[in-house]
C-alpha positions as CSV (number, residue, x, y, z in Angstrom):
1,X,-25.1,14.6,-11.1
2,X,-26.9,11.4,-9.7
3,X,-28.1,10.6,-6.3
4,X,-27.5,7.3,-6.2
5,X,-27.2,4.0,-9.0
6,X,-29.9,3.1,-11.3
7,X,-30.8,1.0,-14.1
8,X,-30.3,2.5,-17.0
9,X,-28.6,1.1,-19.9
10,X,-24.7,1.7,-20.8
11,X,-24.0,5.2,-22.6
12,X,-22.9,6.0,-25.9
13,X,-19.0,4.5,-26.2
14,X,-19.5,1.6,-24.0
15,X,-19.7,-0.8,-27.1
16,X,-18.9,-4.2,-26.6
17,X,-16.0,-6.0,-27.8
18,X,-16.4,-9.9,-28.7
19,X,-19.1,-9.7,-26.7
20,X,-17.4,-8.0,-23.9
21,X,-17.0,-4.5,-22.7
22,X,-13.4,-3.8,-22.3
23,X,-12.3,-1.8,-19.1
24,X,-8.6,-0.5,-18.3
25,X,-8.0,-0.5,-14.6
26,X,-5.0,1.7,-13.3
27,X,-4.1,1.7,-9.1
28,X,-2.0,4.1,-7.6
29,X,-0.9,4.5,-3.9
30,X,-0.9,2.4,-0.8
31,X,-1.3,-1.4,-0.4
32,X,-4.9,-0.9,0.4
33,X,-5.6,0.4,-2.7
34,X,-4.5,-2.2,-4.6
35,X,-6.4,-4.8,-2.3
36,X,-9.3,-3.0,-3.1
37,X,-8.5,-3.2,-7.1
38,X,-8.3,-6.8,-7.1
39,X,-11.8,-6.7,-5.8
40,X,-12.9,-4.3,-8.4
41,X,-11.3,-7.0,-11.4
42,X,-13.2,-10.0,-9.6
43,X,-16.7,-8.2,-9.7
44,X,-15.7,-6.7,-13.2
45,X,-14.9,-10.2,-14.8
46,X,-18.1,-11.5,-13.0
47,X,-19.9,-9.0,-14.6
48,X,-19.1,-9.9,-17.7
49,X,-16.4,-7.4,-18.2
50,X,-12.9,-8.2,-20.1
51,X,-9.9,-6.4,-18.4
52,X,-7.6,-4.8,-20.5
53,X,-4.1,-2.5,-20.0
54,X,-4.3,1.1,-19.7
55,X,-2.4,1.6,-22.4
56,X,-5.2,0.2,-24.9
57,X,-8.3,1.4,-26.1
58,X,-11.3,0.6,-23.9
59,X,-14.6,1.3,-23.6
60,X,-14.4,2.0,-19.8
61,X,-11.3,3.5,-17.8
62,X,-11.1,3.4,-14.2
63,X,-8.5,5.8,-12.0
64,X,-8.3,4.1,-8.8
65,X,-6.5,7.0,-7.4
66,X,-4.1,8.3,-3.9
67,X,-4.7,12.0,-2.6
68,X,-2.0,11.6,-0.2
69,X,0.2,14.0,-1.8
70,X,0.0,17.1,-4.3
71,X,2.1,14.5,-7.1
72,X,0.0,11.5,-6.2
73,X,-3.1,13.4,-7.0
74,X,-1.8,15.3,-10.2
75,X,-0.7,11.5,-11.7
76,X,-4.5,10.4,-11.3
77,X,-5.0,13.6,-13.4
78,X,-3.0,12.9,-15.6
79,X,-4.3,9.0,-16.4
80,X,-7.4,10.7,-16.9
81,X,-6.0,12.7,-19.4
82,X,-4.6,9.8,-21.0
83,X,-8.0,7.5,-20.9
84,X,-9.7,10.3,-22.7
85,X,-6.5,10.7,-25.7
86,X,-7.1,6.9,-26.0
87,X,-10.7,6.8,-26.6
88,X,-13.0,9.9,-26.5
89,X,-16.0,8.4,-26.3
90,X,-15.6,6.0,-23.2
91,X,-16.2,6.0,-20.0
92,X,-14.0,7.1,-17.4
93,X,-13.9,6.4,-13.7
94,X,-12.5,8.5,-10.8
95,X,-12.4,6.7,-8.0
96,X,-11.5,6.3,-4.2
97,X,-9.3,9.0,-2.5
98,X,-8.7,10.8,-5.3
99,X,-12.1,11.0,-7.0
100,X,-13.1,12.2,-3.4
101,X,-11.0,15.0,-2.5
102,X,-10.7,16.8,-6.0
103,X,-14.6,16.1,-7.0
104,X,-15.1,19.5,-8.0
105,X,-11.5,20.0,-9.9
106,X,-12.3,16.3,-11.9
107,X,-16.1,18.2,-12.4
108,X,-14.6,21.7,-13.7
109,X,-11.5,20.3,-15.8
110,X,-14.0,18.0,-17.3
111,X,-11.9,14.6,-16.8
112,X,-14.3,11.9,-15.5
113,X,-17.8,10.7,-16.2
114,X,-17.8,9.1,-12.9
115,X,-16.7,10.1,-9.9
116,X,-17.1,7.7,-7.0
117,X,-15.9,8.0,-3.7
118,X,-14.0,5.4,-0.9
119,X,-18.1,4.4,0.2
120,X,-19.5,3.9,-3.3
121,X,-16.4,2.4,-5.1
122,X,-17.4,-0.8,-4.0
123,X,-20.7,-0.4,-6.0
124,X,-19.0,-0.1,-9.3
125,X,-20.7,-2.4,-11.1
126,X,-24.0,-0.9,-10.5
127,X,-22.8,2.9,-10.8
128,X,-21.8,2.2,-14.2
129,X,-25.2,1.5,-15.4
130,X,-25.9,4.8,-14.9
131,X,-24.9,7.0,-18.2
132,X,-22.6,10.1,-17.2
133,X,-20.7,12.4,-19.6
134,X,-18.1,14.6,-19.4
135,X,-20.0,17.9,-18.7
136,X,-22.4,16.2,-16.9
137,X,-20.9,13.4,-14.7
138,X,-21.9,10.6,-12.2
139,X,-20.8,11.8,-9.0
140,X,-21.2,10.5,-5.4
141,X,-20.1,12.1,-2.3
142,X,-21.3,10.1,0.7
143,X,-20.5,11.0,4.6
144,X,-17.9,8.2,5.7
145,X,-20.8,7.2,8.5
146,X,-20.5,3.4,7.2
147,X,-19.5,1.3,10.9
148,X,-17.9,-1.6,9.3
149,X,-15.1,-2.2,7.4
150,X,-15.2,-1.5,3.9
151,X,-13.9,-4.9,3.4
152,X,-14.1,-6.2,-0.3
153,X,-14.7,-9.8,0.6
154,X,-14.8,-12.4,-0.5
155,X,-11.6,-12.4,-2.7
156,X,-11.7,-15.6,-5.2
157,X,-8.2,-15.5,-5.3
158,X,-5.4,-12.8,-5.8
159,X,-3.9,-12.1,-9.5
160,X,-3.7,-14.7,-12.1
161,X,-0.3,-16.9,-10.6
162,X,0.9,-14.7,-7.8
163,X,2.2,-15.8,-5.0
164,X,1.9,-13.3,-2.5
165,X,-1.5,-11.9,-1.4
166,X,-2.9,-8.6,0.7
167,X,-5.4,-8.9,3.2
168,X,-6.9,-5.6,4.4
169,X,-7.9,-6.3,8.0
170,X,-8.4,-2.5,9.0
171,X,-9.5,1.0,7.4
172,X,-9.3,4.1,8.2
173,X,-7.9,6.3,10.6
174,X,-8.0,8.4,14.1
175,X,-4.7,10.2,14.5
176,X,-5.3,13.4,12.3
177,X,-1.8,14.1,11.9
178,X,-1.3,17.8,10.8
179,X,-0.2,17.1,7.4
180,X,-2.9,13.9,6.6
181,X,-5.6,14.1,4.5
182,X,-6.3,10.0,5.0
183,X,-8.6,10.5,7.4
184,X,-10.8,12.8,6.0
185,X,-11.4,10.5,3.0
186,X,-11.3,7.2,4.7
187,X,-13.4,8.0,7.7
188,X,-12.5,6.1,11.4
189,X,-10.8,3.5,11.9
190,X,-12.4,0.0,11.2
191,X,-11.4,-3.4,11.8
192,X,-12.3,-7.1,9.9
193,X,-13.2,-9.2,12.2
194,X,-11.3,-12.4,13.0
195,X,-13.8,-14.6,11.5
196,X,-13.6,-12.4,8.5
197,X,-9.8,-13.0,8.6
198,X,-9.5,-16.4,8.9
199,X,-12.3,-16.7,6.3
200,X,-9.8,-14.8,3.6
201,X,-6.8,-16.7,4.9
202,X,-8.5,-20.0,3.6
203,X,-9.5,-18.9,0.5
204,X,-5.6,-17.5,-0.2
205,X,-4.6,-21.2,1.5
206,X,-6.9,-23.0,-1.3
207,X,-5.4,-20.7,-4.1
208,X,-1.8,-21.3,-3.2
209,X,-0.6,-18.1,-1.8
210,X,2.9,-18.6,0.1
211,X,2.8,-15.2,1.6
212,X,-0.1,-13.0,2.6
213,X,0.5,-8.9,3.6
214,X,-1.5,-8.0,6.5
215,X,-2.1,-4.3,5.3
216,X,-4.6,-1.2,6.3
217,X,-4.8,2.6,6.5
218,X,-3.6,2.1,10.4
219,X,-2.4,-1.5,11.3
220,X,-2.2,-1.4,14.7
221,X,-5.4,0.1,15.5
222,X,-6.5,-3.4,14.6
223,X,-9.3,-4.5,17.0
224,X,-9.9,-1.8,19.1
225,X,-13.2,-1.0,17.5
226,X,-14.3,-4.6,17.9
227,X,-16.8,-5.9,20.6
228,X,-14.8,-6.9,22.0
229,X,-11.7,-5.0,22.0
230,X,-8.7,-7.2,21.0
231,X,-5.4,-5.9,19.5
232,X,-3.1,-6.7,16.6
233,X,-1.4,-9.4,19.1
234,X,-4.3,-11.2,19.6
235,X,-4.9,-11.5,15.7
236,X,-1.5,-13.1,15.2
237,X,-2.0,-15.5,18.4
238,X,-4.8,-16.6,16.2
239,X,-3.0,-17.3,13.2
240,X,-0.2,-18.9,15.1
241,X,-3.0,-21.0,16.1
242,X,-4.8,-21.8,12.7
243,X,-4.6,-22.6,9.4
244,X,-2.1,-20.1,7.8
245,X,0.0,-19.6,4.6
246,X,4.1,-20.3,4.3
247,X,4.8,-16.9,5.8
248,X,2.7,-13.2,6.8
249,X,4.5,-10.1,6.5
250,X,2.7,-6.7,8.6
251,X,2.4,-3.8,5.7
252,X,3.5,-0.9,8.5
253,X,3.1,-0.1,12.0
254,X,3.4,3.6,14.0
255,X,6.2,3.4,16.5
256,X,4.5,3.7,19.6
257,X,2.3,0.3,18.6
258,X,5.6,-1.8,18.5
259,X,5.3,-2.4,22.1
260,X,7.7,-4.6,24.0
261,X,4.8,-6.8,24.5
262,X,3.5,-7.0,20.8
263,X,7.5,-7.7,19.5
264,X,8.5,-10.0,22.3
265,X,4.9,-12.1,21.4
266,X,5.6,-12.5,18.4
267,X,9.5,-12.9,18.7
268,X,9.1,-17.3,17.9
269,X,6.6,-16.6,15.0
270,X,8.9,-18.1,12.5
271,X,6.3,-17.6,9.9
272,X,6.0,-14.1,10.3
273,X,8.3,-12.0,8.0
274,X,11.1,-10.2,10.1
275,X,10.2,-7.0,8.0
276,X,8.9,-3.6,10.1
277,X,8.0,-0.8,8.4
278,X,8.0,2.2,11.3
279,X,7.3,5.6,10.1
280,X,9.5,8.3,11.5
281,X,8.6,11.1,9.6
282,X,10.9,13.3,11.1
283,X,13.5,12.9,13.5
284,X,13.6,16.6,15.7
285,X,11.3,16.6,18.7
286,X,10.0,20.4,17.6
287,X,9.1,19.1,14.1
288,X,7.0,16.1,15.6
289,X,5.1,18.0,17.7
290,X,4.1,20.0,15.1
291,X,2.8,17.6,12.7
292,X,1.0,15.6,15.4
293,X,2.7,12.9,16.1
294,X,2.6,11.0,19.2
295,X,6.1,10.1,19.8
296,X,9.8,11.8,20.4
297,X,13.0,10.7,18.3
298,X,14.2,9.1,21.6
299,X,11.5,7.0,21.7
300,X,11.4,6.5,18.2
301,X,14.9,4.6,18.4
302,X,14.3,3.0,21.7
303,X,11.5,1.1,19.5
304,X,13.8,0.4,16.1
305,X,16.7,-0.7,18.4
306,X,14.5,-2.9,20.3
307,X,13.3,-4.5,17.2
308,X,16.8,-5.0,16.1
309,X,17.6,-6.6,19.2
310,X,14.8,-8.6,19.0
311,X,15.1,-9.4,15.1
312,X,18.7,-8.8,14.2
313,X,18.1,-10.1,10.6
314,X,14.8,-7.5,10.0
315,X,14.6,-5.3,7.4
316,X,13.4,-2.1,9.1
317,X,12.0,0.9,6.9
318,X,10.9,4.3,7.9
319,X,8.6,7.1,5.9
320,X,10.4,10.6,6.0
321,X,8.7,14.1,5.3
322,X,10.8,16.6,4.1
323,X,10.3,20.3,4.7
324,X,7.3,20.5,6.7
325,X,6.3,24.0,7.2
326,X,8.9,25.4,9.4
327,X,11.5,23.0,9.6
328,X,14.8,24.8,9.8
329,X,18.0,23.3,8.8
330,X,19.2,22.6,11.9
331,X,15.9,20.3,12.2
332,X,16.9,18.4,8.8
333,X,19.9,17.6,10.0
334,X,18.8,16.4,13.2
335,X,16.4,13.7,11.3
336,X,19.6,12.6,9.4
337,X,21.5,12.4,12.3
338,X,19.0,10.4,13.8
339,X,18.6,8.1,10.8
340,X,22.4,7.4,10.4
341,X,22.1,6.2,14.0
342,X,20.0,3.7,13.9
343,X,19.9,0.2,12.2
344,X,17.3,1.2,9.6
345,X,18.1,-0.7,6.3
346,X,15.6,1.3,4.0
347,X,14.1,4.8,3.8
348,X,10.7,6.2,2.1
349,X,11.2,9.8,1.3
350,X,9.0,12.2,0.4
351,X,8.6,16.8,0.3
352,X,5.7,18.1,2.2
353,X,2.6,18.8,0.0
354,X,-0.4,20.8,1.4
355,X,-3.2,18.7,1.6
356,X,-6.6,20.5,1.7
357,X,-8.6,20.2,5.1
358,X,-5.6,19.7,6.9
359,X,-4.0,21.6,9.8
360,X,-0.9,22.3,8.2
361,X,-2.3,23.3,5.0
362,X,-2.0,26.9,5.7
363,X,1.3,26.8,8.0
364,X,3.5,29.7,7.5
365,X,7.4,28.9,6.4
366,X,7.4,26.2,3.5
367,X,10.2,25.4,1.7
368,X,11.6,26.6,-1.3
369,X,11.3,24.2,-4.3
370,X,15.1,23.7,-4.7
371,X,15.9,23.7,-1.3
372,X,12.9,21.1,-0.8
373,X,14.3,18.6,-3.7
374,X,17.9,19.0,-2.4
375,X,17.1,17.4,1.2
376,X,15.0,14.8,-0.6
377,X,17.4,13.7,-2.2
378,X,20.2,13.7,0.7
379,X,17.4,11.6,2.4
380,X,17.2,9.1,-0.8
381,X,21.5,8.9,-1.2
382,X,21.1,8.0,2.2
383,X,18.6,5.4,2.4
384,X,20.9,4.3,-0.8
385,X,23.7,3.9,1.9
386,X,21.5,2.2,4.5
387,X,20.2,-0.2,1.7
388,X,23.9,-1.1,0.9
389,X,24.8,-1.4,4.5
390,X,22.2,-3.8,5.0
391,X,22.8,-6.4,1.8
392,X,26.0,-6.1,2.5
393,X,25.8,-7.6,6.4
394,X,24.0,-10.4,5.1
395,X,26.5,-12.0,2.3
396,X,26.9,-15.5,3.2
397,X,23.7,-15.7,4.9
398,X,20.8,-18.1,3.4
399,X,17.5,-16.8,3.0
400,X,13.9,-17.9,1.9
401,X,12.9,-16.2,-1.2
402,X,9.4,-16.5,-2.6
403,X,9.9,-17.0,-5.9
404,X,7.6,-14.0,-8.2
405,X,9.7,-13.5,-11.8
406,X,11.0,-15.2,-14.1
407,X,13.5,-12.5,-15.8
408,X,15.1,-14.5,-18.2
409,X,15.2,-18.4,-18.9
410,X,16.6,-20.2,-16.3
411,X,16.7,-17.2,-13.6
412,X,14.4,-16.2,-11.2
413,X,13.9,-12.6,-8.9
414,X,11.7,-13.0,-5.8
415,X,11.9,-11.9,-1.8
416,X,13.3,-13.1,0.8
417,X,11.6,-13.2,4.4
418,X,13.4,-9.6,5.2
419,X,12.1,-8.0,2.7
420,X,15.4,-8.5,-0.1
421,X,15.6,-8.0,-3.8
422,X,17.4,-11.8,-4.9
423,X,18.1,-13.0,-8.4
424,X,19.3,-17.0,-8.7
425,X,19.0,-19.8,-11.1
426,X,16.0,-21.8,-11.3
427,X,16.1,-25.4,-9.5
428,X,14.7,-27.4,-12.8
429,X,11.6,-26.3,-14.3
430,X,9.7,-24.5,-11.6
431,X,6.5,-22.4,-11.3
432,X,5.9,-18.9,-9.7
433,X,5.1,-19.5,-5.9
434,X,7.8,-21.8,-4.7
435,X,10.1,-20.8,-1.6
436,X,13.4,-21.3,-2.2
437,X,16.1,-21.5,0.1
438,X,18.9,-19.3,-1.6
439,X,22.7,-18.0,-0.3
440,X,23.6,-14.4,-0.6
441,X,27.0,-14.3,-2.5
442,X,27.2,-10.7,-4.4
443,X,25.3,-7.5,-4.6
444,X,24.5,-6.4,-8.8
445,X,22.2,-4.1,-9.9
446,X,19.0,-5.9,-10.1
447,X,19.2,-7.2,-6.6
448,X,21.2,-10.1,-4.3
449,X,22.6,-12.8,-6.5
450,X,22.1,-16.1,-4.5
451,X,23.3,-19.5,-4.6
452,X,19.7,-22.1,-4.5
453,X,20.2,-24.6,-2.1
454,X,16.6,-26.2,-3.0
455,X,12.9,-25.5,-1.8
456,X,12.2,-24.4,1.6
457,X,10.7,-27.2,3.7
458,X,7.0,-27.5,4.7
459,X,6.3,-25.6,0.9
């Protein structure tokens, strides 16, 4: 173990490749982790570092890994496991949620040399100068007492030719829900400040980004830590206001933020994405109140169907638990009841995991394994039928669709402003990046086939 980041030379393994040491970066989890891993390959490549794919030998692997649920964390294992088949001798990095939760697993199973938590991630570079090994390895565990955003900034740019950016304008989180382990590992909510915001914004402007994600652990607590308090309305005011890119899309907000005031505010921003992610979670009142959340399924749909009223184009998508400790059949089938209801057009379904630290870790009257992956999977055949529903409505319809793939000569994929999957033919030689302004005409199996009508305007 090491206190803290010295200056000692690489260890043994870390030999460098045309004058390079190679590292092999794999992300899992939410948008803010993969925000935080684009900063991770700027200060790598500044460093002198040459990125490399997971699947090859490096000298250095890094797991940038999600402890949100039991799976999530046993993947980041499992990379682990994979760095160390692929080259015994390097260096391998545990970091961020994952690296923090299951320190002492990653120390006893013998599967990183590192092991750096959501505060010292950001310190990479200088934590790898310190030489770890297996039985002995690098490990930081720091209280989350940090009152800023852990905010990654300045980004360069985003990846090499992509179009569409993330901007992580808040961290952490307050709620506690019974079942969450984020805010043990990410500490209190945070906010970037709007300078900070508009700062990124111009940089993503300079680099060509067409869209930007506004993403973080809880959106809509945007502001409130701030001196003064402002809210998530007042930071898209500002950017109505400002320099901006083509279009901004909001990564997820909790239903009781979608106030009638935030939606009806930002009802004429046509560059705002009509997207809303909402999490439900569960749709019986009994079950809510037992995970913590702040909200009852009445209120829940008074907020999606104001949105739809508001947005009758959106895309709205809602997270799902199944089989939270307790919940009786009667209870599932409330929550699809409730789903089949309302105008959702997507669904993100997921079983209950126990999450150490948590109140609901120890809660009496989980679900049996079959029983759990059977109402998952009426959840996902539904969200299949929502998903159809929704594509369907909007045949004939013209969209904007950023532009992201190239899938074959002559035929691009990219998404549309609410949030579709579209496949059409290319308008002459074009680059990744342009907006094109595309008609829905059939639904296939890789997406919306569209008709191009020729590049939005103002792009």
């Amino acid at each position: 173990m090491q206190p803290a980041p010295g200056n000692s030379g690489p260890g043994t393994g870390w030999s460098a490749v045309n004058g390079f040491r190679t590292v092999a970066l794999e992300t899992l989890g939410c948008k803010v982790n993969q925000y935080e891993s684009v900063y991770f390959r700027q200060t790598l490549k500044e460093a002198g570092y040459r990125l490399v794919s997971f699947r090859e030998r490096a000298d250095i692997y890094l797991v940038h890994g999600c402890a949100v649920t039991a799976r999530a964390t046993f993947q980041a294992r499992q990379l682990l496991r994979r760095a160390q088949r692929l080259n015994p001798d390097a260096a391998i990095v545990a970091a961020g949620c994952h690296g923090q939760l299951e320190a002492a697993r990653i120390v006893h199973e013998r599967l990183a040399t590192h092991i750096l938590d959501n505060r010292t991630k950001f310190e990479l570079v200088d934590w790898l100068r310190v030489p770890g090994d297996l039985a002995n390895p690098v490990c930081s565990s720091n209280p989350l007492d940090r009152p800023t955003i852990f905010s990654p900034l300045p980004l360069a740019a985003w990846h090499s030719g992509r179009a569409r950016a993330l901007l992580k304008v808040q961290d952490g989180c307050n709620a506690f829900c019974a079942y969450c382990v984020v805010p043990h590992l990410r500490g209190r909510s945070r906010s970037l400040s709007l300078e900070g915001v508009g700062a990124q914004m111009a940089r993503f402007l300079v680099h060509g980004c067409r869209e930007v994600v506004l993403t973080g652990i809880h959106l809509g607590q945007w502001g409130k830590d701030l001196d003064p308090s402002v809210d998530l309305a007042t930071l898209l005011r500002v950017l109505n206001e400002g320099a901006r890119p083509y279009r901004i899309r909001l990564s997820s907000l909790e239903p009781m933020e979608c106030t009638s005031s935030l939606l009806t505010s930002v009802a004429g921003y046509t560059w705002l994405c009509p997207h809303f992610h909402v999490p439900l979670q569960s749709g019986d009142a009994d079950v809510l109140a037992g995970m913590g959340r702040p909200y009852t399924p009445q209120q829940y749909a008074e907020r999606i169907w104001e949105i739809h009223r508001l947005f009758p184009r959106a895309a709205l998508g809602a997270d799902v638990m199944v089989g939270f400790p307790g919940e009786s059949a009667v209870q599932f089938a409330n929550t699809c009841d409730l789903i089949r209801q309302l105008p959702l057009s997507y669904l993100h379904a997921f079983p209950f995991s126990p999450r150490p630290g948590t109140a609901a870790e120890s809660l009496p009257g989980r679900l049996p394994g079959q029983e759990l992956k059977r109402r998952v999977q009426v959840l996902r055949d539904l969200s299949r039928q929502k998903k159809q529903a929704f594509q369907a409505g909007l045949l004939g319809r013209t969209v904007e669709v950023l532009a992201e793939t190239e899938i074959e000569p002559g035929w691009w994929r990219g998404t549309s402003e609410n949030y579709l999957q579209v496949v059409f033919p290319a308008l002459g030689a074009l680059m990744p990046g342009f907006i094109a302004r595309v008609t829905l005409e059939q639904l296939t199996e890789r997406g919306m086939l569209g008709k191009p009508l020729g590049i939005a305007a103002g792009t």
